[in-house]
C-alpha positions as CSV (number, residue, x, y, z in Angstrom):
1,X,-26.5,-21.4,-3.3
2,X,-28.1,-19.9,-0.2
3,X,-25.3,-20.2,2.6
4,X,-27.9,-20.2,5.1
5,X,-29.1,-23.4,4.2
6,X,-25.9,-24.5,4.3
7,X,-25.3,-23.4,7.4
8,X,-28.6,-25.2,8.7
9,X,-26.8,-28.6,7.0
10,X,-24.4,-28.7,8.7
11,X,-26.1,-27.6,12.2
12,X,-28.3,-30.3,11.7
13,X,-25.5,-32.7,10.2
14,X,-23.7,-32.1,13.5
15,X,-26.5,-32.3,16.2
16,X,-28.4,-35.1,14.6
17,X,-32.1,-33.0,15.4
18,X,-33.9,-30.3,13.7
19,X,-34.7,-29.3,16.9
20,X,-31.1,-29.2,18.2
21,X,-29.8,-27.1,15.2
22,X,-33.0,-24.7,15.4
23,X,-31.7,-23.6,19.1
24,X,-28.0,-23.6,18.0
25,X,-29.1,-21.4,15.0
26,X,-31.6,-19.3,16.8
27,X,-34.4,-19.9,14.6
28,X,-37.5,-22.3,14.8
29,X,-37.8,-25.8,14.1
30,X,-39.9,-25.0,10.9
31,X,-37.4,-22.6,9.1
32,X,-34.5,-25.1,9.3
33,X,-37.2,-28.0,7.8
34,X,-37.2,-25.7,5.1
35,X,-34.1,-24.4,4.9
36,X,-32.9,-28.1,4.6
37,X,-36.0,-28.7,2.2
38,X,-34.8,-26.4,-0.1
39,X,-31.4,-27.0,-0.3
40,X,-32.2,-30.8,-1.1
41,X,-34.3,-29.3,-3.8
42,X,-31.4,-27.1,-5.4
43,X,-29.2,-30.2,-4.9
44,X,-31.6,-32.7,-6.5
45,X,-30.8,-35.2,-3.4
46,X,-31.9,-36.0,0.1
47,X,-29.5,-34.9,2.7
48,X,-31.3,-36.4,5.4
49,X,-34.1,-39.5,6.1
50,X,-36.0,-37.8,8.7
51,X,-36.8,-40.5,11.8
52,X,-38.7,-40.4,14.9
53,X,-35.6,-39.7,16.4
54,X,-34.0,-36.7,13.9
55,X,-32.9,-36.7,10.9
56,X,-30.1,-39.2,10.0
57,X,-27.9,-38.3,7.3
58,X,-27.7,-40.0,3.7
59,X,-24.8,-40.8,1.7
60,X,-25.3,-38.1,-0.3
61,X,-25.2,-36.0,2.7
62,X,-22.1,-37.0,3.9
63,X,-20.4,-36.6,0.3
64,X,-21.9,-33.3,0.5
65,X,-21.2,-32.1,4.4
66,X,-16.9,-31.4,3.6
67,X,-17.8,-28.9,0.8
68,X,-20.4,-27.6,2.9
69,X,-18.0,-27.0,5.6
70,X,-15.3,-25.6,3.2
71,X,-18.1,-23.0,2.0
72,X,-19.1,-21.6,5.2
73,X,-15.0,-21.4,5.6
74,X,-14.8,-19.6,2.4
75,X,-17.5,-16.9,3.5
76,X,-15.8,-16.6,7.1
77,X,-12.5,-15.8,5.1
78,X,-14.4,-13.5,2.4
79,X,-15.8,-11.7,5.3
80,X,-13.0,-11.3,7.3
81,X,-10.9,-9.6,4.0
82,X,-12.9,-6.7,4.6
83,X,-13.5,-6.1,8.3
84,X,-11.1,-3.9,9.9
85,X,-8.8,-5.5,12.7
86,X,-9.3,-8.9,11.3
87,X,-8.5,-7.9,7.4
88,X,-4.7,-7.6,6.9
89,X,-3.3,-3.7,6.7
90,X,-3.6,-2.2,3.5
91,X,-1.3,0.4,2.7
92,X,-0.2,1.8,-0.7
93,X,3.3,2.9,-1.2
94,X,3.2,5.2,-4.3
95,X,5.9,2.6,-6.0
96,X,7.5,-0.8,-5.5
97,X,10.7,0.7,-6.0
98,X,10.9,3.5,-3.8
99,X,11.3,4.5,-0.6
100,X,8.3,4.5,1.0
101,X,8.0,0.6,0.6
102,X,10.9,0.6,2.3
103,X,9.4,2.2,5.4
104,X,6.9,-0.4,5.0
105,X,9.4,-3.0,5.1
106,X,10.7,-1.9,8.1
107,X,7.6,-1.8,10.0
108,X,7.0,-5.8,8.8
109,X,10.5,-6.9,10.3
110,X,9.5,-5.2,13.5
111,X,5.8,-6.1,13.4
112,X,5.9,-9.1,11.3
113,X,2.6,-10.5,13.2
114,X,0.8,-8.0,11.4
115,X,-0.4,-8.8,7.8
116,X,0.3,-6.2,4.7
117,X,-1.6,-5.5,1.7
118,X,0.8,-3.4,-0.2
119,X,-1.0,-1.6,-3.0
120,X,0.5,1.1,-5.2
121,X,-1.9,4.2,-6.4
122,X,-1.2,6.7,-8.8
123,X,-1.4,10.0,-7.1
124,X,-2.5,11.8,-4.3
125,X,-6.4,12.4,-5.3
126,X,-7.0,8.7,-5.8
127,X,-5.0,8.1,-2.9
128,X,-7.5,10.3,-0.5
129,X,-10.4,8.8,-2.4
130,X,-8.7,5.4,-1.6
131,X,-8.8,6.2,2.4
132,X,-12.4,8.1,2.4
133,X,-13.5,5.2,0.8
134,X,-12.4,2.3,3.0
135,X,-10.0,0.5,0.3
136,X,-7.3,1.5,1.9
137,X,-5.9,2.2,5.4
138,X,-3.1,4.5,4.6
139,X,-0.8,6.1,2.1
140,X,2.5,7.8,2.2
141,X,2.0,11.2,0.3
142,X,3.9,14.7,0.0
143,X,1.1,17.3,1.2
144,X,0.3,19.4,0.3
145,X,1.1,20.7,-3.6
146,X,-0.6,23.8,-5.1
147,X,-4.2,24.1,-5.2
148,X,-4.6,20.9,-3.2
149,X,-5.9,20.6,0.6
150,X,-6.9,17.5,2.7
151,X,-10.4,16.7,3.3
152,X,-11.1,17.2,7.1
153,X,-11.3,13.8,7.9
154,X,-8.2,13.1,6.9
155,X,-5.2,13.1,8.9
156,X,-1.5,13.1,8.2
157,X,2.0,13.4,10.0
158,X,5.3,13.5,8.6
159,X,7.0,10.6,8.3
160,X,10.5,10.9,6.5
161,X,12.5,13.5,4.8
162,X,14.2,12.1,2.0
163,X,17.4,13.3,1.0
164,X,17.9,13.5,-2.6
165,X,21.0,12.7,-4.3
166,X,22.2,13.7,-8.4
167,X,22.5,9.9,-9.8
168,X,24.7,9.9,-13.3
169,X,26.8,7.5,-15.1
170,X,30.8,7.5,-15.4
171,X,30.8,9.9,-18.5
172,X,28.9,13.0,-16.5
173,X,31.1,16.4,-15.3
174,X,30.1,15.5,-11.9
175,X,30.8,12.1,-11.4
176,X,33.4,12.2,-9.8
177,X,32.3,14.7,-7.1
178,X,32.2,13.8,-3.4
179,X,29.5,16.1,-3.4
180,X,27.6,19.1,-5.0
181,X,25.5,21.8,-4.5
182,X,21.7,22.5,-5.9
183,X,23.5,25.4,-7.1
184,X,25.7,23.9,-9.4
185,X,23.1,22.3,-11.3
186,X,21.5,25.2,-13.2
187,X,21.3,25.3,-16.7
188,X,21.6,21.1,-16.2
189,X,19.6,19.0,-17.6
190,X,17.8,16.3,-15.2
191,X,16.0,13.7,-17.2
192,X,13.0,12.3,-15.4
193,X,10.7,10.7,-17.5
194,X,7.6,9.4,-16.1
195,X,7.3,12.7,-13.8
196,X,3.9,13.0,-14.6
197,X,1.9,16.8,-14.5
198,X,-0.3,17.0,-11.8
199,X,1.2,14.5,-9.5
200,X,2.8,15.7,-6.1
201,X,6.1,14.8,-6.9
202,X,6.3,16.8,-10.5
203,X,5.0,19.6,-8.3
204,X,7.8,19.1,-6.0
205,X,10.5,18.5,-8.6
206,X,8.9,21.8,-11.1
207,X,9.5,23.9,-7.6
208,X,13.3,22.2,-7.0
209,X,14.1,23.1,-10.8
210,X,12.6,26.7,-10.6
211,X,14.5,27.8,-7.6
212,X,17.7,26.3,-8.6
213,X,17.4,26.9,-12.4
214,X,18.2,23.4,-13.5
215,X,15.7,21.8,-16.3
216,X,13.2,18.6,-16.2
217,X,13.0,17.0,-19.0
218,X,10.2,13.9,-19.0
219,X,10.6,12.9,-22.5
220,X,12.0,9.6,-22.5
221,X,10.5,6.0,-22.1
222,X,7.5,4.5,-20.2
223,X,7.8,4.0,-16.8
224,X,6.0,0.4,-17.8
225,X,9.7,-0.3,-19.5
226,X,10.7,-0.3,-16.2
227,X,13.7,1.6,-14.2
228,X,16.3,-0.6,-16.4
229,X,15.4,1.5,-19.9
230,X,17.0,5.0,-17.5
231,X,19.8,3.3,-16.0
232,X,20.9,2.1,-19.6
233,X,20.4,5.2,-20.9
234,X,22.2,7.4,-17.8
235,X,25.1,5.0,-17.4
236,X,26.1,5.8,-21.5
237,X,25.6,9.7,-21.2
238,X,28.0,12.1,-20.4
239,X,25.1,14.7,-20.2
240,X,21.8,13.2,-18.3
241,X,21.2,12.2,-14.8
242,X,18.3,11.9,-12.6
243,X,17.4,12.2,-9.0
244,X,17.6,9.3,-6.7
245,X,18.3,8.5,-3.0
246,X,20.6,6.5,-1.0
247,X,17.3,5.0,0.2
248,X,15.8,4.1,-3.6
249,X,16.0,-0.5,-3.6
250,X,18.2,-0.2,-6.6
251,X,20.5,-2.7,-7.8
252,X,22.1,-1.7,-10.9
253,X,24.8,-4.1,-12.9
254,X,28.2,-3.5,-11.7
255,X,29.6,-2.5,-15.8
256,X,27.7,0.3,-15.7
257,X,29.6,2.1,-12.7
258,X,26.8,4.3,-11.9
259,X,27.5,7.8,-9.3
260,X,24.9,8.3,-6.9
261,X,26.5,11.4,-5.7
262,X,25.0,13.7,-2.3
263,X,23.5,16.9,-2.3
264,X,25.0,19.5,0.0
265,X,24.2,23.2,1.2
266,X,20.8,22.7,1.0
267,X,20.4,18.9,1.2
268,X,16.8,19.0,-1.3
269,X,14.9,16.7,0.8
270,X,11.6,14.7,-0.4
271,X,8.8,15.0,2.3
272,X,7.0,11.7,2.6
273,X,4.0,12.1,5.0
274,X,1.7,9.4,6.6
275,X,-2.0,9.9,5.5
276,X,-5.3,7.8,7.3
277,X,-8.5,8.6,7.7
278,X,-9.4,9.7,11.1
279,X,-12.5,7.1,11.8
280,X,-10.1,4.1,10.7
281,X,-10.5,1.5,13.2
282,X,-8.0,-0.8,12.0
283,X,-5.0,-1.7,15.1
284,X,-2.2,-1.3,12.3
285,X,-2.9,1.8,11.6
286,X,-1.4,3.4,15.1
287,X,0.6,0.8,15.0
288,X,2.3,2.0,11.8
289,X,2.0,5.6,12.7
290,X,4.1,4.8,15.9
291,X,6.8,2.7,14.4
292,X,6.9,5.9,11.6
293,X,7.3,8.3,14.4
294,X,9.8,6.8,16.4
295,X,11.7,5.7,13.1
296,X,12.0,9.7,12.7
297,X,13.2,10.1,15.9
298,X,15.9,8.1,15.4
299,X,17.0,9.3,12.2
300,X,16.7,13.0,13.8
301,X,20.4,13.1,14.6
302,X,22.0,12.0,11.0
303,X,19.9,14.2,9.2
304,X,21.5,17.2,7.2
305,X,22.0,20.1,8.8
306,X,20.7,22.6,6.0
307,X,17.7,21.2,3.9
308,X,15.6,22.4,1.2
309,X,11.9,21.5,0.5
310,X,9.0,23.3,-1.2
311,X,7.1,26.3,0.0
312,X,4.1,23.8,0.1
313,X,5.5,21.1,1.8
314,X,5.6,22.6,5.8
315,X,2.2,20.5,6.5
316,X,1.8,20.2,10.2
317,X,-1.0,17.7,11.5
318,X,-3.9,19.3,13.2
């Protein structure tokens, strides 16, 4: 259905005149005639008995003129999805069950008159593709691994450094440490399934592993299982445990007495960056970015004192 014979429809519905609706439309008397003409003709019905003084509408007009309206509303919304600064924020978070959509949440509590579309994409390469492309308005990402660089219209500032903790169940040697060092962990094994080759965060974790001699292991279950298949399996081993952090939105039943236990002298931090692209006109992008920023700042005084973080991971924005 051409929506610009709808839109002439109800012009005409509402001034009563062909006249009238061609000077509210911009357009001459004769193209709303026929814009009206046709649109009876795809409707099979007269919208309107034309009289010396306009064009009255029929019944089957006025059963018509509601949807009419509720089309035009429907395109209004449809366009507005897509148009930056009246589109809601689209932002993709990696994972619903890590930190970064925690971040996000923040920013919402404080800035809760600005819509979210939270979308999660699988690696940094789509992710880029994602802002270059429009789909997206920013990512959180570690940048940037080995034999990766940003495209120059992208920008990126860092955001948070998570600090990572050694998560086991009751049965492990370390569970019940107040805390450990990266140090202690070599010749461990550290089960991570799902730590997929190629991705930013197996190159951090294959850099953590080589410089403090521990092992990754990724055989295991699907991430599709969900987290639930690892915490079942961690909380009855007195050998495997994972990386998580204080700041991971996990709940985890009480029987299985799970450790999430710190990481001390260097605290191995996670480097979460803020990514955009640098012609993105949307008003939640700086709005994000600031709320980010001064998040940071806050944090700046609790933050370990030593860290660790990968040789790659000391991007600065430009």
């Amino acid at each position: 259905m051409d929506l610009n014979a709808v839109r002439t429809f109800v012009a005409t519905a509402d001034t009563g005149q062909f006249q009238e609706a061609a000077v509210e439309l911009g357009v001459t008397q004769q193209a709303v005639s026929k814009r009206v003409a046709a649109l009876e003709k795809d409707l099979g019905v007269r919208l309107f008995d034309r009289t010396p003084r306009g064009a009255r509408i029929t019944i089957d007009g006025q059963a018509f003129l509601p949807h009419a309206r509720a089309l035009l509303l429907a395109e209004e919304r449809a366009m507005a999805s897509v148009q930056p600064g009246s589109r809601a924020l689209r932002v993709d978070v990696v994972g619903r069950r890590v930190a970064t959509a925690g971040l996000l949440r923040d920013f919402h509590r404080a800035h809760p008159e600005t819509d979210l579309d939270v979308v999660t994409l699988f690696g940094v390469d789509a992710a880029v593709a994602a802002l270059q492309s429009g789909a997206i308005d920013a990512t959180f990402r570690a940048v940037t691994m080995p034999g990766s660089e940003l495209p120059d219209d992208i920008e990126a500032v860092p955001v948070l450094d998570e600090p990572m903790s050694l998560f086991t169940g009751p049965a492990h040697e370390f569970a019940g440490a107040r805390s450990i060092t990266p140090a202690q962990l070599a010749g461990h094994r550290i089960w991570m399934p799902g730590n997929t080759s190629g991705t930013e965060w197996a190159a951090y974790y294959d850099e953590f592993a080589a410089v403090f001699g521990f092992t990754v292991d990724v055989v295991g279950p699907s991430p599709h299982f969900g987290i639930e298949s690892l915490l079942d399996t961690i909380a009855d081993s007195a050998t495997l445990s994972t990386f998580l952090s204080d700041r991971t939105p996990l709940v985890w039943p009480a029987g299985h007495d799970l450790r999430l236990i710190p990481l001390r002298n260097p605290t191995p931090v996670y480097p979460h960056c803020l990514l955009w692209h640098k012609d993105n006109a949307h008003p939640g992008v700086a709005a994000l970015r600031e709320h980010l920023l001064a998040a940071r700042r806050d944090r700046a005084a609790g933050e370990p004192a030593e860290t660790w973080r990968p040789s790659w991971a000391t991007y600065q924005p430009r």
